[in-house]
C-alpha positions in Angstrom: 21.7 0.4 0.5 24.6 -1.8 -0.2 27.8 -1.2 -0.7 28.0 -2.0 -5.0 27.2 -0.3 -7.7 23.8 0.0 -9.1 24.8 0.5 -12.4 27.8 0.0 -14.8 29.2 3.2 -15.3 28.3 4.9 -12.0 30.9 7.4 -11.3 32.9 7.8 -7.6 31.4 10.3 -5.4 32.1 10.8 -1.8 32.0 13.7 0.7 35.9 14.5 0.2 35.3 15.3 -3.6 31.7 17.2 -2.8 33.8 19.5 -0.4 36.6 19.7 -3.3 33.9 21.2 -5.9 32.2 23.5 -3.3 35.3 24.8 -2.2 36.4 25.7 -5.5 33.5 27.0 -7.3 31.4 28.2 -4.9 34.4 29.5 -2.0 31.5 31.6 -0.2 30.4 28.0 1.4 33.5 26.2 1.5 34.0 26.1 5.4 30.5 24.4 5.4 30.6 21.0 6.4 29.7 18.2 3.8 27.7 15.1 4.7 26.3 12.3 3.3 22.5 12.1 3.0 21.1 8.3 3.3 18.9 8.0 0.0 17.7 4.7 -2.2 18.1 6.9 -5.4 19.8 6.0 -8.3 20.2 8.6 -10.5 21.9 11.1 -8.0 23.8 11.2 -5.2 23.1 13.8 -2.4 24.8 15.8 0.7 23.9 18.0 2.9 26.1 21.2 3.0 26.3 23.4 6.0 22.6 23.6 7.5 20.8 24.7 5.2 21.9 23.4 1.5 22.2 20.3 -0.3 24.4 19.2 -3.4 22.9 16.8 -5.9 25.5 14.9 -8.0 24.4 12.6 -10.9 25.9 9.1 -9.8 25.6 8.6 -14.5 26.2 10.4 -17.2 22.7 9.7 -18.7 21.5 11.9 -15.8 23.6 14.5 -16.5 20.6 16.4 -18.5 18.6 16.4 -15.5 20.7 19.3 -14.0 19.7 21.6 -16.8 16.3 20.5 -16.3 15.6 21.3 -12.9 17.5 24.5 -12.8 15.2 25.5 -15.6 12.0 24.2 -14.3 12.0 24.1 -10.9 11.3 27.6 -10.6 9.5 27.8 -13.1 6.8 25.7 -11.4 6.8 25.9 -7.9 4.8 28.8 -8.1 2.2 27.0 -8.9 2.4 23.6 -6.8 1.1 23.2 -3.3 3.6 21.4 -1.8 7.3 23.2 -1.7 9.9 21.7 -4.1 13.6 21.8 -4.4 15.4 25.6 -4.7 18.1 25.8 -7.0 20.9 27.9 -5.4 23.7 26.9 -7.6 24.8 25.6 -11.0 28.2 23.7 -10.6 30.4 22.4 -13.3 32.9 19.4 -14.2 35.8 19.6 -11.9 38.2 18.2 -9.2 38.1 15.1 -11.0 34.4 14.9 -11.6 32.9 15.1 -15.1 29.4 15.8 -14.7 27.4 19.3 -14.3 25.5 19.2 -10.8 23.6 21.7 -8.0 23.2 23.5 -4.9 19.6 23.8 -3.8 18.1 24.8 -0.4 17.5 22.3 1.9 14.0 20.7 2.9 13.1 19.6 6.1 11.3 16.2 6.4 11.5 12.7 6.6 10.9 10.5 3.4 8.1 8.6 3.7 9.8 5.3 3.0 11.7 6.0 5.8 9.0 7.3 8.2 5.7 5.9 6.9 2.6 7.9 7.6 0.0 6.8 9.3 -3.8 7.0 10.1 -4.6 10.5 9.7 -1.5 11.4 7.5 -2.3 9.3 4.7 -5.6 10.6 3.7 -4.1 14.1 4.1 -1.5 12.4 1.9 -3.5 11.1 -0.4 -5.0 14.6 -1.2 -2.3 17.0 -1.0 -1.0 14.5 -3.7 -3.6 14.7 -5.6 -3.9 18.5 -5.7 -0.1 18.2 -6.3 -0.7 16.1 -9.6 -3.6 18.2 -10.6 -1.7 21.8 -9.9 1.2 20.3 -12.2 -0.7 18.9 -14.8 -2.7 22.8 -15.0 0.6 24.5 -15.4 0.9 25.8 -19.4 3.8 22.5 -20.9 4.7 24.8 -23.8 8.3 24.3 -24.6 8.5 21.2 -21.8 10.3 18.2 -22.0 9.4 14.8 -22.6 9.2 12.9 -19.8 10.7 9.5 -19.6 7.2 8.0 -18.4 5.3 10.3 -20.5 4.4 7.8 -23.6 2.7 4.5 -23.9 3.7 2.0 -20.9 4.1 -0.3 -23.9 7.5 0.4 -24.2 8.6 -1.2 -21.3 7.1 -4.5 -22.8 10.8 -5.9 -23.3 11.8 -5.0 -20.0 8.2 -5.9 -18.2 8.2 -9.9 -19.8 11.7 -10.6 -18.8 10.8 -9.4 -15.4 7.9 -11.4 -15.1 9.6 -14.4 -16.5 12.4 -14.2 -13.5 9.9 -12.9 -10.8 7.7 -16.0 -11.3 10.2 -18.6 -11.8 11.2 -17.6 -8.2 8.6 -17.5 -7.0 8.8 -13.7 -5.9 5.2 -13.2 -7.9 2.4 -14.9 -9.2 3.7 -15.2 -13.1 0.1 -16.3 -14.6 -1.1 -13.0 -12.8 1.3 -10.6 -13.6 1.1 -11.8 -17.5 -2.7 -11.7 -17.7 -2.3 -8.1 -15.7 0.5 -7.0 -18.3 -1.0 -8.1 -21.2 -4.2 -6.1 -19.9 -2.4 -3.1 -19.7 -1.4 -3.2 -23.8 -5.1 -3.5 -24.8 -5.5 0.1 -22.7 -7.1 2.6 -24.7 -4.2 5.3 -24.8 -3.8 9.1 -24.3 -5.4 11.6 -26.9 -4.8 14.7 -25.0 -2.2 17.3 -25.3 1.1 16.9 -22.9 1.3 18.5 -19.6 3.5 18.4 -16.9 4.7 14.9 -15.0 6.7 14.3 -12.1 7.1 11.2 -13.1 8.4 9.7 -10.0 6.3 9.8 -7.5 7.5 7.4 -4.6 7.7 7.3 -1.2 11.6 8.5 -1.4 10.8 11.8 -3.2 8.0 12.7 -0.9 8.8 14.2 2.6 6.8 14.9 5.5 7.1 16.6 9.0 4.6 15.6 11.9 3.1 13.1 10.0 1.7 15.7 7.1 3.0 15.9 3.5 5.0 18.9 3.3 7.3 18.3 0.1 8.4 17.1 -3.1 11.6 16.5 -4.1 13.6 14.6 -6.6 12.5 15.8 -9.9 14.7 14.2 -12.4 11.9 12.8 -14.5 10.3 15.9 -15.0 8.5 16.2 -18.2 5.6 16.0 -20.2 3.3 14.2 -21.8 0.6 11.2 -20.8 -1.0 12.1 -17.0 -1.3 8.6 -16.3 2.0 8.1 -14.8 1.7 10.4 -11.8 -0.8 8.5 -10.6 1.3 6.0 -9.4 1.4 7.2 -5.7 -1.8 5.0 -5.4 -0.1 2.1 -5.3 3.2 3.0 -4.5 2.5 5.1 -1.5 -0.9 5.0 -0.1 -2.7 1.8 1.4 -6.0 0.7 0.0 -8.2 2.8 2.1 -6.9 6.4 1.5 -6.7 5.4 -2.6 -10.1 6.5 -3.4 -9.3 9.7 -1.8 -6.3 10.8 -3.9 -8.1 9.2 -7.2 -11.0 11.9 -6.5 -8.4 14.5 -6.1 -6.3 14.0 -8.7 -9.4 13.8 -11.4 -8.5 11.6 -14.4 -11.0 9.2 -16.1 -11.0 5.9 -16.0 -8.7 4.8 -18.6 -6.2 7.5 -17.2 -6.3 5.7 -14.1 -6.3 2.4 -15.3 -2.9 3.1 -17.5 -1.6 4.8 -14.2 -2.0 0.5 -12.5 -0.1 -0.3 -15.4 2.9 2.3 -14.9 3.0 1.1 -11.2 2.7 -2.4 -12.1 6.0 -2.0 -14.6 7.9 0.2 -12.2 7.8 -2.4 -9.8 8.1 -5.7 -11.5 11.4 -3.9 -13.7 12.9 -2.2 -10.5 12.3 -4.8 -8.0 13.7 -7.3 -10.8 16.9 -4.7 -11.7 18.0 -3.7 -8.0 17.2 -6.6 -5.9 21.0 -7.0 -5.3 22.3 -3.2 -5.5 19.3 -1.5 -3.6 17.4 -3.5 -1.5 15.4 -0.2 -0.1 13.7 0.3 -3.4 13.3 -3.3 -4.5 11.3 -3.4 -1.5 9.8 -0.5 -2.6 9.0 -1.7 -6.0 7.7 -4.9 -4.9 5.2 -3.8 -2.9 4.1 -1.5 -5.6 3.9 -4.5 -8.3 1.8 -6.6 -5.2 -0.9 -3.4 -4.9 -1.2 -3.1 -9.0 -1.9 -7.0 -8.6 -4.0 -7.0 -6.3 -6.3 -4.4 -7.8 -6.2 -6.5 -11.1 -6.9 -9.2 -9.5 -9.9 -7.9 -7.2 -11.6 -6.5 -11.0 -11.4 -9.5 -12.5 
């Protein structure tokens, strides 16, 4: 991470003001000590409090509405998942200078896997606990759920996709003949006919943790919603290597088309995040370009 702002109007945060709002609205933990937690997201910022909490503060006010959201889903779900999510604990309020709603949730143990890739072994346990994540989600009645921001037709990232590929392979950074013909594959996609049921929709190697080289969590769910599956199949590309993807494609049981519009998700994630944080967050440009690469290569081994 550097230093400047990812976006515009990305509000100060800092472990002085985190220790300001605990202290005053929740005074049972204010002798806790407040630290910064290391993260490439960039919707939230996070800190650890005490041992065994952590506060998550949107970093802009269009993520304010994920507070809400995960305080009212979160428990909602994790009944149902195999893999343990994030705990709501506490529901804070503007204050101390700060504008925006925010949370207290228990603390997970782990390592990202960004930050400690797993290996060998891990990754096709990886690749299956994922897929029984997905599936587990997906099963879990959507009445009443929110859209998810990845939950409708890739198409409308078209805008954002072309000028993307138009920078990307001026550069140099992709092949641009490839990525169009991919892209343009992607629109002719049959799309999805089905109901909505529960997404993620963010599955990356940031929001997954692990300990002893076994999935163990997920975390980060600000794009919770519903609607089209295809996006949570992402992790395919983003996260696991070629070997262990047929493993997580059998366990995560969508049909072909599902799986092809799932390429195309990863394929826009990364060509419009690697393009958009290049500068301000190298971690998940890096991230995102490796992501676009696998989506390519797949296309390009099809045909």
């Amino acid at each position: 991470m550097t230093g400047t702002k990812m976006h515009p109007d990305e509000l100060a945060v800092d472990a002085a003001l985190v220790g300001r709002l605990v202290a005053a609205q929740f005074p049972q933990w204010a002798r806790l000590p407040v630290s910064a937690i290391r993260s490439a997201g960039t919707d939230n910022a996070m800190y650890r409090l005490g041992e065994d909490m952590a506060v998550r503060l949107p970093r802009v006010p269009r993520a304010a509405g994920q507070v809400a959201k995960e305080q009212r889903w979160l428990p909602h779900l994790a009944p149902h998942l195999p893999l343990a999510v994030p705990v709501p604990l506490g529901l804070g309020e503007p204050g101390e200078g700060y504008e925006l709603p925010w949370s207290v949730y228990g603390w997970l143990d782990g390592e990202n896997v960004d930050d400690v890739p797993l290996v060998g072994a891990g990754q096709e346990h990886a690749a299956v606990q994922l897929g029984r994540f997905v599936v587990a989600l997906r099963a879990v009645d959507a009445t009443g759920g929110p859209a998810g921001f990845r939950g409708g037709p890739v198409r409308t990232r078209d805008p954002e996709v072309r000028a993307a590929i138009r920078v990307l392979g001026a550069d140099g950074t992709v092949d641009g003949d490839l990525a169009a013909a991919a892209w343009e594959s992607a629109l002719r996609l049959p799309q999805w006919e089905g109901g909505p049921v529960w997404l993620h929709g963010d599955l990356l190697p940031g929001n997954l943790l692990a300990r002893d080289g076994r999935l163990t969590a997920v975390i980060d769910f600000g794009g919770l919603g519903t609607g089209d599956p295809a996006c949570d199949t992402m992790p395919a590309w983003a996260v696991l290597p070629t070997g262990s993807r047929g493993l997580f494609r059998d366990a995560v049981e969508v049909d072909d088309a599902t799986w092809a519009r799932g390429r195309s998700w990863a394929l826009s994630f990364g060509l419009m995040a690697h393009h958009y944080y290049r500068v301000t967050n190298p971690v998940l440009a890096a991230v995102a370009l490796r992501t676009a690469g696998e989506a390519l290569d797949d296309f390009r081994r099809e045909g």
